[in-house]
Backbone atoms as SQL, in Angstrom:
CREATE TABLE atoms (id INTEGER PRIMARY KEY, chain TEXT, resi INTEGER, resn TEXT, atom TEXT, x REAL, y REAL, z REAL);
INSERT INTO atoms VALUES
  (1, 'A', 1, 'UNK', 'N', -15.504, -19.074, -35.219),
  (2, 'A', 1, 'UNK', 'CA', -15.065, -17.705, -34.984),
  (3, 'A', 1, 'UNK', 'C', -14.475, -17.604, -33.575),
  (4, 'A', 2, 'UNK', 'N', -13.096, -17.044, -33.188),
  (5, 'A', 2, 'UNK', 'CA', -12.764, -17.026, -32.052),
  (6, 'A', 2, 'UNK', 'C', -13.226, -15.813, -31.575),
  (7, 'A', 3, 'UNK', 'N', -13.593, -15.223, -30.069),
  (8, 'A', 3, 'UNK', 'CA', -13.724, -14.767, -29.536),
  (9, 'A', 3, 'UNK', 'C', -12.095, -13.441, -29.570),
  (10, 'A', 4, 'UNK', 'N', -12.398, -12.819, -28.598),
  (11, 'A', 4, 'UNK', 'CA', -11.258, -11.518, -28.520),
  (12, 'A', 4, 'UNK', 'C', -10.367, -12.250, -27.762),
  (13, 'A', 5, 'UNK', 'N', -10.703, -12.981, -26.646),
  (14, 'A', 5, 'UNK', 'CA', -9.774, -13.650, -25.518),
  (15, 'A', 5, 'UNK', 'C', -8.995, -14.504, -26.017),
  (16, 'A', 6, 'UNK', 'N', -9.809, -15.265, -27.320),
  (17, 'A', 6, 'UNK', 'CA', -8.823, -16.496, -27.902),
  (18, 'A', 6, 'UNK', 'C', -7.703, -15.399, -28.828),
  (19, 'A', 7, 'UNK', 'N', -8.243, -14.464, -29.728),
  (20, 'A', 7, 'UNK', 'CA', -7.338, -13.831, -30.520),
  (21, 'A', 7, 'UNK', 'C', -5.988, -13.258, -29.495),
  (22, 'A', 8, 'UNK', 'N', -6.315, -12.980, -28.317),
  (23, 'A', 8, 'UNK', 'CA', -5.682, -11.917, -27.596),
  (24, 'A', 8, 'UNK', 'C', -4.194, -13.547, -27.061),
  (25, 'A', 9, 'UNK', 'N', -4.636, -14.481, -27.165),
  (26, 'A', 9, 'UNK', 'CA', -3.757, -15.553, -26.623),
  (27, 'A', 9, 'UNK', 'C', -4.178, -16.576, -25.373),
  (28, 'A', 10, 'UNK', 'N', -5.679, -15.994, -25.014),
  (29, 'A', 10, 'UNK', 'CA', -6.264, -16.548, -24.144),
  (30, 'A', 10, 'UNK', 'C', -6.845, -17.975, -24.499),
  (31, 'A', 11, 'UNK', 'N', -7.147, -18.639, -23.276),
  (32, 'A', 11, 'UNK', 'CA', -7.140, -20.497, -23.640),
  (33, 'A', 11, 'UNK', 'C', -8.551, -20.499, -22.774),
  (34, 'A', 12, 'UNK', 'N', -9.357, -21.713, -23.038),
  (35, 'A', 12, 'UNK', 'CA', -10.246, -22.010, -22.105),
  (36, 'A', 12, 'UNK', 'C', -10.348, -23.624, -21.307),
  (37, 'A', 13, 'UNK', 'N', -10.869, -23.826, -20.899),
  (38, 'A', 13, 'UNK', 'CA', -11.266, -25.338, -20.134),
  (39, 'A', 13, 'UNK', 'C', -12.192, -25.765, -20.054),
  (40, 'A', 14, 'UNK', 'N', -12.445, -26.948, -20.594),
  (41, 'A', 14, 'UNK', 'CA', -14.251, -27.192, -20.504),
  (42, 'A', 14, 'UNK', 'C', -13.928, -28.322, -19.510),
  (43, 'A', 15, 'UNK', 'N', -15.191, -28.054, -18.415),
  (44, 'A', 15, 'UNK', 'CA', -15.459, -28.027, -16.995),
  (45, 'A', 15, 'UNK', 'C', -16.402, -29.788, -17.345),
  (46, 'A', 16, 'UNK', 'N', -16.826, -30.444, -16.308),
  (47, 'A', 16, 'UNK', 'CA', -17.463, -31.441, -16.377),
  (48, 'A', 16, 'UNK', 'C', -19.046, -30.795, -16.344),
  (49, 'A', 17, 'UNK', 'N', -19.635, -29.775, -16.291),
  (50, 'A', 17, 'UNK', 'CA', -20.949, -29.080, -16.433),
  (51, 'A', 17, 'UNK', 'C', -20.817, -28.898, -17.843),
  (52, 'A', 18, 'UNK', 'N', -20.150, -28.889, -18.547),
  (53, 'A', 18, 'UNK', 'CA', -20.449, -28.511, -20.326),
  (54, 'A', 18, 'UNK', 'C', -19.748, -26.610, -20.347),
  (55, 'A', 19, 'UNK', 'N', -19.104, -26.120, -19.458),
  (56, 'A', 19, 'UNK', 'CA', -18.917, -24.564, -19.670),
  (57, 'A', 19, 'UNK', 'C', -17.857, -24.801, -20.091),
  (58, 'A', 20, 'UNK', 'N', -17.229, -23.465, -20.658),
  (59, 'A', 20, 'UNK', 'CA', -15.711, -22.949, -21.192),
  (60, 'A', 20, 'UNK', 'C', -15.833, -21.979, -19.795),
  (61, 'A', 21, 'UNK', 'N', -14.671, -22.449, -19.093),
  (62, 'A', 21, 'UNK', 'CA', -14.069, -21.373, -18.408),
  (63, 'A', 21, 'UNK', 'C', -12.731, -20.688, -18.290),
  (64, 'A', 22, 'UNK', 'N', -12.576, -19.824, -18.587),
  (65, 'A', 22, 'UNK', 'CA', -11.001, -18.781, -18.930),
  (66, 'A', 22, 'UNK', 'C', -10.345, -19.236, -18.379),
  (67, 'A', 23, 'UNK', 'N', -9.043, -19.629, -18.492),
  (68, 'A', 23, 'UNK', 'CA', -7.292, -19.990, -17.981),
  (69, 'A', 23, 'UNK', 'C', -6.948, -19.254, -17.622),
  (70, 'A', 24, 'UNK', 'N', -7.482, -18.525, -16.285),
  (71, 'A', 24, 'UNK', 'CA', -6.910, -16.964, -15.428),
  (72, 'A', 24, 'UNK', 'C', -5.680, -17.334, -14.423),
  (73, 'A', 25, 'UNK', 'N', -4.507, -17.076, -14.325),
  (74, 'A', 25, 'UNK', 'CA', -3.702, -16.646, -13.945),
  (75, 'A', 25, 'UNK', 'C', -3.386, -15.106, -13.220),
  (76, 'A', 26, 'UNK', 'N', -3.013, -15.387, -11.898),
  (77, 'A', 26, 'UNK', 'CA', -2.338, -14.040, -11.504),
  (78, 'A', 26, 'UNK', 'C', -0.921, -13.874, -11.499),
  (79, 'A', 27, 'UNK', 'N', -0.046, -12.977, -11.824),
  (80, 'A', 27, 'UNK', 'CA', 1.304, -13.022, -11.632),
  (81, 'A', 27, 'UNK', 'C', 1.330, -13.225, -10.082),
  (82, 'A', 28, 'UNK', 'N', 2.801, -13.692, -9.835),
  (83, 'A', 28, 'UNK', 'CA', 3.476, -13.734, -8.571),
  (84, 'A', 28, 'UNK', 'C', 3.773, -12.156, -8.173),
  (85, 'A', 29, 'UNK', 'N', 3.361, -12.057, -6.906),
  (86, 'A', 29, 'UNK', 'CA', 3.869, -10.547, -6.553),
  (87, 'A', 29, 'UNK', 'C', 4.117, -10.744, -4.946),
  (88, 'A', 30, 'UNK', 'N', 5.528, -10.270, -4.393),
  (89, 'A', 30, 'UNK', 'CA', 6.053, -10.121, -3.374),
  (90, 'A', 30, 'UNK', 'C', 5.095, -9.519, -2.335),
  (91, 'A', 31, 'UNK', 'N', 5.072, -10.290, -0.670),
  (92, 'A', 31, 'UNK', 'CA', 3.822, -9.834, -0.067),
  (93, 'A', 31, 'UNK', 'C', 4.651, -8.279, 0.478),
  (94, 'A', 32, 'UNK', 'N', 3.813, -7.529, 0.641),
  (95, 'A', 32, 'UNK', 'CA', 4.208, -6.684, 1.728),
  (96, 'A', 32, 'UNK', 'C', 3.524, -6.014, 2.137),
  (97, 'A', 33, 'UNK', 'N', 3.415, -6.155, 3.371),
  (98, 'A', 33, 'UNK', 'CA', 2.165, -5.155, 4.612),
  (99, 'A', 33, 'UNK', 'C', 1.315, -4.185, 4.194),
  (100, 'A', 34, 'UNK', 'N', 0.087, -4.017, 4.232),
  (101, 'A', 34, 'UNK', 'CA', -0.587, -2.684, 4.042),
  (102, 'A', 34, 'UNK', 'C', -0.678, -2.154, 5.572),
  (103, 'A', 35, 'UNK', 'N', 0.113, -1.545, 5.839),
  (104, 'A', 35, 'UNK', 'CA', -0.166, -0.947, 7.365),
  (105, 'A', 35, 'UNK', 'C', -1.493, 0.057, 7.353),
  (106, 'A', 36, 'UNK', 'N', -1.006, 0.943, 8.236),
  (107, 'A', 36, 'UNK', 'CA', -2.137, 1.983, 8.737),
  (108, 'A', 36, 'UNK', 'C', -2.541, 2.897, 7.644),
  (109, 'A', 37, 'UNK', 'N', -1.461, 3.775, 7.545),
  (110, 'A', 37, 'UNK', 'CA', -1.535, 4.674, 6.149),
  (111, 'A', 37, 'UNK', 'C', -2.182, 4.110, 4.885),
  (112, 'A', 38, 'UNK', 'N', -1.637, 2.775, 4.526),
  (113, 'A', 38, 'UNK', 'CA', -2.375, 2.071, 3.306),
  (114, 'A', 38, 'UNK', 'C', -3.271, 1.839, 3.319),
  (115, 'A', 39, 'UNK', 'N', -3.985, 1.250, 4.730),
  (116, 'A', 39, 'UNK', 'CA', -5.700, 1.342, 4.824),
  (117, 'A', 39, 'UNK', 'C', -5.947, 2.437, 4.625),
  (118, 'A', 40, 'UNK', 'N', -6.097, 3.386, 4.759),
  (119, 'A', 40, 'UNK', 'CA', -6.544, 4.803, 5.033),
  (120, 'A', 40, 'UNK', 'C', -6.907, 5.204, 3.651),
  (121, 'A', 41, 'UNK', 'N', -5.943, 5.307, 3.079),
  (122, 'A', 41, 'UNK', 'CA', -5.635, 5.542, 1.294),
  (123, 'A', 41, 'UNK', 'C', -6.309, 4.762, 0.816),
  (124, 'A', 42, 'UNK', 'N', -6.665, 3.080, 1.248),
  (125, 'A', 42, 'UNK', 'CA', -7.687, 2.443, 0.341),
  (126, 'A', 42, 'UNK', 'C', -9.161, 3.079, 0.383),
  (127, 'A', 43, 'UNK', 'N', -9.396, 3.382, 2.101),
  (128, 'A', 43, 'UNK', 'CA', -10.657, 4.503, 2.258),
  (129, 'A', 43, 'UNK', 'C', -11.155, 5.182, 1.229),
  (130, 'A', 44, 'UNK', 'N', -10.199, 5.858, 1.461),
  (131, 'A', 44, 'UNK', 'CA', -9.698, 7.222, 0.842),
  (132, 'A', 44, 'UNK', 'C', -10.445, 7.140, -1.265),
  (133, 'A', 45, 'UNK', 'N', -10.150, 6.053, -1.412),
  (134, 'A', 45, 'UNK', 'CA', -9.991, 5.551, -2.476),
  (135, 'A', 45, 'UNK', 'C', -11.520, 4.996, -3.314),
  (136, 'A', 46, 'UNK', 'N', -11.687, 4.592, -2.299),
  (137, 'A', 46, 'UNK', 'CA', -13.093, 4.204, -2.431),
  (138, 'A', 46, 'UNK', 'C', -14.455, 4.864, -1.770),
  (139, 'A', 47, 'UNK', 'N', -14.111, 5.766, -1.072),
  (140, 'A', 47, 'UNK', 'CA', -15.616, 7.056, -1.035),
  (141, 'A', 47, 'UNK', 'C', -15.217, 7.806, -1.899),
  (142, 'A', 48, 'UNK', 'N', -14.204, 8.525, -2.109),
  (143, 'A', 48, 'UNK', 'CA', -13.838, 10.438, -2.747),
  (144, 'A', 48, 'UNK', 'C', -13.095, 9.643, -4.180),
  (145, 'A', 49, 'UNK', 'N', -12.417, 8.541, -4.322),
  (146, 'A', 49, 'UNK', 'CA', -12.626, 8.445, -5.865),
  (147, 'A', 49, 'UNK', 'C', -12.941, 6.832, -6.293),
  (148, 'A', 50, 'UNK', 'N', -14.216, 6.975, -6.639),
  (149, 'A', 50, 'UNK', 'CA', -14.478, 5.325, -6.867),
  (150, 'A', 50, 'UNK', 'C', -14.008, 5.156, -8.565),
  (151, 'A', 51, 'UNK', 'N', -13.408, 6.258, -9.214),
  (152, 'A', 51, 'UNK', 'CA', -12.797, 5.542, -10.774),
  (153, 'A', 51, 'UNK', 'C', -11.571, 5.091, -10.778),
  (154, 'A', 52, 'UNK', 'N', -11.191, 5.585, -9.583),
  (155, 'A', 52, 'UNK', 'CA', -9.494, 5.341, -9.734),
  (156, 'A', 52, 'UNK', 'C', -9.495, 4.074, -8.984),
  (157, 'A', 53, 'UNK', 'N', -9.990, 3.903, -7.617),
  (158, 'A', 53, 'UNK', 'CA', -10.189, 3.175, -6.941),
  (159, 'A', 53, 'UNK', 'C', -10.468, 1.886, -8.503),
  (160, 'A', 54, 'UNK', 'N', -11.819, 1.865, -8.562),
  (161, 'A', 54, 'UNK', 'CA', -12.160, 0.760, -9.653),
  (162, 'A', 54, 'UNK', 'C', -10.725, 0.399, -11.041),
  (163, 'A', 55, 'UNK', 'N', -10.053, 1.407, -11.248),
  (164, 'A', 55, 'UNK', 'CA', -8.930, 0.893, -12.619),
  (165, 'A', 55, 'UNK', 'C', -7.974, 0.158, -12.090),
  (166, 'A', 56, 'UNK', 'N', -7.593, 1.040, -10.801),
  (167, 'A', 56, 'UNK', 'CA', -6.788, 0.101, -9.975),
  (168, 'A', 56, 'UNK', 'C', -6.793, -1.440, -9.800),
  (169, 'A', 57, 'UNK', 'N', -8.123, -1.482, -9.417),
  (170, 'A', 57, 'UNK', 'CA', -8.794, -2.690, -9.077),
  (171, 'A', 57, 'UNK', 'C', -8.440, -4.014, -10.500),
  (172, 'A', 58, 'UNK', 'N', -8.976, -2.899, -11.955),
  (173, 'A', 58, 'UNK', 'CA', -9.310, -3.412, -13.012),
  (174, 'A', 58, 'UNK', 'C', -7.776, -3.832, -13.567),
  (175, 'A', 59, 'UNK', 'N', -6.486, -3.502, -13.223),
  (176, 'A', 59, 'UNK', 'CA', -5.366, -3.323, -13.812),
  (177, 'A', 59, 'UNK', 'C', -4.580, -4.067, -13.285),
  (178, 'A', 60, 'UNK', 'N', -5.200, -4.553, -11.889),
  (179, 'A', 60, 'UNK', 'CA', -4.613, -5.209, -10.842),
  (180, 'A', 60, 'UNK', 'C', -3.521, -4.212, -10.269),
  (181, 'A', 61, 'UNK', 'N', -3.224, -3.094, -10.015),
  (182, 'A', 61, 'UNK', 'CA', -2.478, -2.304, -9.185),
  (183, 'A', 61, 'UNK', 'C', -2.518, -1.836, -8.175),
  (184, 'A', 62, 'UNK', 'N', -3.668, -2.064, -7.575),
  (185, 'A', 62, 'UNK', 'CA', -4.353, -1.415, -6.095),
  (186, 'A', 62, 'UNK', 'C', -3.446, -1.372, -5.211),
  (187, 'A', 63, 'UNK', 'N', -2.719, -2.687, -5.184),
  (188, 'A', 63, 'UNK', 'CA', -2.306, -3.248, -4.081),
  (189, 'A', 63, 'UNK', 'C', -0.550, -2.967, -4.006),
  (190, 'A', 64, 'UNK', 'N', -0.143, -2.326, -5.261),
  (191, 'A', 64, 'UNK', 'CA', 0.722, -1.949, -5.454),
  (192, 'A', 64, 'UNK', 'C', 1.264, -0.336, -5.455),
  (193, 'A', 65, 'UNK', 'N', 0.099, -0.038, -5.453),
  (194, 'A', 65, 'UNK', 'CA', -0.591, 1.631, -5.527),
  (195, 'A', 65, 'UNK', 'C', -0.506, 1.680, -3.826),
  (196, 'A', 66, 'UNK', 'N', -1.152, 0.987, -3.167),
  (197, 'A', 66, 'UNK', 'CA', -1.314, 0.782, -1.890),
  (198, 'A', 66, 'UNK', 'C', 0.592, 1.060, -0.723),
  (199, 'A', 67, 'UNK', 'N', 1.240, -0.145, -1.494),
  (200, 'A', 67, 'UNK', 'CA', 2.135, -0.045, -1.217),
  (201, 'A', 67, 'UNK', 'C', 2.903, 0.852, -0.995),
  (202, 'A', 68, 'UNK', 'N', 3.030, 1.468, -2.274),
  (203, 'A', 68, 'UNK', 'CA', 3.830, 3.112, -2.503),
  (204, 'A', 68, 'UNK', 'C', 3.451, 4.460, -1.677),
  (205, 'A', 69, 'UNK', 'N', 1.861, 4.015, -1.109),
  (206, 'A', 69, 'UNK', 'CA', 1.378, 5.459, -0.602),
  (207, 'A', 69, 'UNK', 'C', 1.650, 4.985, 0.725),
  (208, 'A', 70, 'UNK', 'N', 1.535, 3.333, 1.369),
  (209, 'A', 70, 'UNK', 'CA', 2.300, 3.401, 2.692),
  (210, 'A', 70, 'UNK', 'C', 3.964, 3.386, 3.201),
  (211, 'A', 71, 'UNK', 'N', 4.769, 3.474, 1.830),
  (212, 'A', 71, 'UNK', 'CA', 6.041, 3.838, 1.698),
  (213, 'A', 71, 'UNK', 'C', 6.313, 5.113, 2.306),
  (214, 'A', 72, 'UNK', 'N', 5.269, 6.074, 1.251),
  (215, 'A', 72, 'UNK', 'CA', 5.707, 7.556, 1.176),
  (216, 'A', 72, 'UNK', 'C', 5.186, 7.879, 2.120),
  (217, 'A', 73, 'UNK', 'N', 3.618, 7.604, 2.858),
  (218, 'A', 73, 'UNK', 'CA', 3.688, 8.027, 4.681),
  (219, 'A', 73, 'UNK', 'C', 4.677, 7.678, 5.614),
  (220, 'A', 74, 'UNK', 'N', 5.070, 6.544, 5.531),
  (221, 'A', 74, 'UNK', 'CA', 5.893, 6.047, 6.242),
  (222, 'A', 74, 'UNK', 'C', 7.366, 7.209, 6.829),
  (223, 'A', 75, 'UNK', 'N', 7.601, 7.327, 5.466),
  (224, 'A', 75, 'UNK', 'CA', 8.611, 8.120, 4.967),
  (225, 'A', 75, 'UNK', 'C', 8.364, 9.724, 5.571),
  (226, 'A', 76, 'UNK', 'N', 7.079, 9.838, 4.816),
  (227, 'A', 76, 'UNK', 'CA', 7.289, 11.329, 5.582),
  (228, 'A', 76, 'UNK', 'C', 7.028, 11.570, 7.517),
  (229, 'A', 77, 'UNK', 'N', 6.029, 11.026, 7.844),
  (230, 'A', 77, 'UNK', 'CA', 5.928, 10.514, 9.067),
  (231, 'A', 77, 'UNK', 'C', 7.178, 10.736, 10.385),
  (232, 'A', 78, 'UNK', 'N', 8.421, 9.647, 9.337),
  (233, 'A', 78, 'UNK', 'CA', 10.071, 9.557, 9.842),
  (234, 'A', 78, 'UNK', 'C', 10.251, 11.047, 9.877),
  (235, 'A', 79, 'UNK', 'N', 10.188, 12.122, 8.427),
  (236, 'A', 79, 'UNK', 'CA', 10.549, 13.095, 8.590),
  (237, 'A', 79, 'UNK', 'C', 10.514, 13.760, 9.720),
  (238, 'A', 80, 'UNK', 'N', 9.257, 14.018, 9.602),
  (239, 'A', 80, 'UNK', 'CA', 8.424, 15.102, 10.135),
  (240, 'A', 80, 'UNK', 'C', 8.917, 15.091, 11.642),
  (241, 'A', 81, 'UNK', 'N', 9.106, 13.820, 12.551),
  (242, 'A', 81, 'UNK', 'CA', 9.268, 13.306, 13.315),
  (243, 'A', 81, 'UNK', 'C', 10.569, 13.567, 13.973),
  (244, 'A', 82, 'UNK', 'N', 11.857, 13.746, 12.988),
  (245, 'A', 82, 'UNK', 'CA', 12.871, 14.119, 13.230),
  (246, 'A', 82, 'UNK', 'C', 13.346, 15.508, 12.976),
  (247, 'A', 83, 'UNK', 'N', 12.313, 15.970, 12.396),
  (248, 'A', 83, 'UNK', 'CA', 12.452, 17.469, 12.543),
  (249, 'A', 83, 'UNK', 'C', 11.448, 18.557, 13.482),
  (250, 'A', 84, 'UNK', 'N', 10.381, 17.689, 14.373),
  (251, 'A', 84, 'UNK', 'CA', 10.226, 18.228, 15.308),
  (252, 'A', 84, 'UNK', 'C', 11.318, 17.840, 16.577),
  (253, 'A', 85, 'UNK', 'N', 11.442, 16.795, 16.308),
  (254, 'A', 85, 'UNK', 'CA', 12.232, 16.206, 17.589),
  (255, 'A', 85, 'UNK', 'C', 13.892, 17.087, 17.681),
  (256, 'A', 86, 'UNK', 'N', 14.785, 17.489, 16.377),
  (257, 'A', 86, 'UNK', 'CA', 15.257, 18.828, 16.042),
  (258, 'A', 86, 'UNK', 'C', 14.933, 20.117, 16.685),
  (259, 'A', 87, 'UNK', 'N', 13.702, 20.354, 16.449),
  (260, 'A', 87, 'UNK', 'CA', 13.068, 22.030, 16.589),
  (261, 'A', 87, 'UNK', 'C', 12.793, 22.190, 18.223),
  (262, 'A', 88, 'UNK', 'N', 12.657, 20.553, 18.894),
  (263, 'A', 88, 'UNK', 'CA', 12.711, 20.863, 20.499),
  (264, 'A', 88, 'UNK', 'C', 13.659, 20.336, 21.150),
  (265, 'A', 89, 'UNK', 'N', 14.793, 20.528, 20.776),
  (266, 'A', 89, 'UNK', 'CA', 15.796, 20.205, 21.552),
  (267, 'A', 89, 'UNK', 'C', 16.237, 18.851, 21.654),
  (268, 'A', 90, 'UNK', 'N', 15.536, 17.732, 21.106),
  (269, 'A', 90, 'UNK', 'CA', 15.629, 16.366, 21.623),
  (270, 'A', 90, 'UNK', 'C', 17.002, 15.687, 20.518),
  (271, 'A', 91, 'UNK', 'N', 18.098, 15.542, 21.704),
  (272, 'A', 91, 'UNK', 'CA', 18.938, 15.154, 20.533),
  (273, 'A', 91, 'UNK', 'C', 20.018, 13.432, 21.250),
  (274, 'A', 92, 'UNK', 'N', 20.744, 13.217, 20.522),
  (275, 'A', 92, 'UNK', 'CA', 21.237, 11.727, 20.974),
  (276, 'A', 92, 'UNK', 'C', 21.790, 11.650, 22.310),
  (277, 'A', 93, 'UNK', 'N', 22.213, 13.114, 22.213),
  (278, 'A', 93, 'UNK', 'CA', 23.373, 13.458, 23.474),
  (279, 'A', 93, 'UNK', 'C', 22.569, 13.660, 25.005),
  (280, 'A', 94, 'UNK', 'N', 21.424, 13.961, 24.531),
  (281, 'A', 94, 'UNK', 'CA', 20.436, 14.505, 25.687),
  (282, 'A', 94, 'UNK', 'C', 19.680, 12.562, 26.030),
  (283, 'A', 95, 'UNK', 'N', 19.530, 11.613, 24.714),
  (284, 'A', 95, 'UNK', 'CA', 19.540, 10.378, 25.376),
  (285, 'A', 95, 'UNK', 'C', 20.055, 9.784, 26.111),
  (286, 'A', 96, 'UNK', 'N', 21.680, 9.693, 25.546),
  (287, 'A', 96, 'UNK', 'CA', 22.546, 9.166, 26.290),
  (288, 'A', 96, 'UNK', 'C', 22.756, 9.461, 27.213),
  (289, 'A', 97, 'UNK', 'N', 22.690, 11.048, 28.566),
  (290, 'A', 97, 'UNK', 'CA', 22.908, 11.460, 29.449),
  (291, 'A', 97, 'UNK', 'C', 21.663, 11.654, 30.539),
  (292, 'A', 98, 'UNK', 'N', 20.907, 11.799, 29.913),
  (293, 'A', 98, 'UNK', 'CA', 19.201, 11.666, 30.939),
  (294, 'A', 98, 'UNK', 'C', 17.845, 10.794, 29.995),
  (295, 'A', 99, 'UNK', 'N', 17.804, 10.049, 30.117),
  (296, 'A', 99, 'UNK', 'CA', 17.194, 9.207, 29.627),
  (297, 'A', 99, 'UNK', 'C', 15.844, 9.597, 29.726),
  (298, 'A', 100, 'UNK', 'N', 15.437, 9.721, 30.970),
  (299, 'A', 100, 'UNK', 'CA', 13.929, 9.967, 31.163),
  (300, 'A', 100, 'UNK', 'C', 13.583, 11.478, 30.966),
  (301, 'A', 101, 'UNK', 'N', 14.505, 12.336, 30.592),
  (302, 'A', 101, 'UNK', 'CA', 13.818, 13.413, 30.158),
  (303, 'A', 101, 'UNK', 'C', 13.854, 13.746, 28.688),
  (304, 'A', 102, 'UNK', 'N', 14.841, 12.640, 28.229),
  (305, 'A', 102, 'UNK', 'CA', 14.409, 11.906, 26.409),
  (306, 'A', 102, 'UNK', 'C', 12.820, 11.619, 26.281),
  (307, 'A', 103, 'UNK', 'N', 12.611, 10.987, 26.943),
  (308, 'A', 103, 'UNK', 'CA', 11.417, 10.251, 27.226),
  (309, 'A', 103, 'UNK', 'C', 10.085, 11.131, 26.811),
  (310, 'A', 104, 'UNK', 'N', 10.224, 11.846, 27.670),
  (311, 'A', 104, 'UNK', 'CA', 9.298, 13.246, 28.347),
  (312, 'A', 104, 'UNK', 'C', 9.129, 13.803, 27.332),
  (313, 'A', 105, 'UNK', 'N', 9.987, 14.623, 26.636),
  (314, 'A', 105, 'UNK', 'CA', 10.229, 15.696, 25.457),
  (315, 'A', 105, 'UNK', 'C', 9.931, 14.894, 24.203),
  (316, 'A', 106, 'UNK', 'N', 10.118, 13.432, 24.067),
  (317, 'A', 106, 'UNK', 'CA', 9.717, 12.500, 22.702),
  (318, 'A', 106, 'UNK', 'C', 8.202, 12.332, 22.814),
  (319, 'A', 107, 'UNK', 'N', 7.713, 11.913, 23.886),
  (320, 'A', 107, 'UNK', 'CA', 6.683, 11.970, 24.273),
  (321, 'A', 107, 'UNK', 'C', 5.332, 12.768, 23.905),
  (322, 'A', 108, 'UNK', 'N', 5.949, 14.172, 23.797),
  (323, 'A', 108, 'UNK', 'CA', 5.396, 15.449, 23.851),
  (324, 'A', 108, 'UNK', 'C', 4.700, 15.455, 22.375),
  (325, 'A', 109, 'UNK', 'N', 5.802, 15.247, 21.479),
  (326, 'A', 109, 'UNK', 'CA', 6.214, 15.013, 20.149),
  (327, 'A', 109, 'UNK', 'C', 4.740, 14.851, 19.996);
């Protein structure tokens, strides 16, 4: 009788101890940084929701989930950033002509 893993297409290996152990494979997946924001969100993830946190885990998406939420901080972050820096005056023209009071006013930010 096969098991679900064999029906499903799954293979095993018998080990020099006498076990069957599963033919696990991970896909290839492109690295990319979990910065600041993405830690935070993994936090985040694992006190205030440990089910989502766990499917993630279970689906293998965490880390891809991860990705997207340090995209979209990233992203808004830039915004936010250029529209205070907008709302106080700080503009290219005011770089190029006094530098250190670019400085000052980015600073403030």
């Amino acid at each position: 009788m096969k098991s679900i893993y064999e029906n499903l297409g799954g293979t095993y290996t018998l080990e020099a101890d006498g076990m069957l152990y599963p033919n696990l494979t991970l896909e290839p997946r492109e690295q990319h940084p979990i910065g600041k924001w993405g830690r935070l969100h993994l936090n985040y993830l694992e006190k205030e929701h440990p089910g989502f946190y766990e499917q993630f885990i279970l689906t293998g998406t965490l880390y891809k989930h991860l990705e997207d939420a340090e995209d979209r901080a990233v992203a808004m972050m830039e915004q936010v950033t250029r529209q205070m820096a907008v709302a106080a005056g700080i503009t290219e023209h005011l770089k190029s002509t006094d530098q250190m009071e670019w400085v000052r006013k980015i600073r403030k930010l």
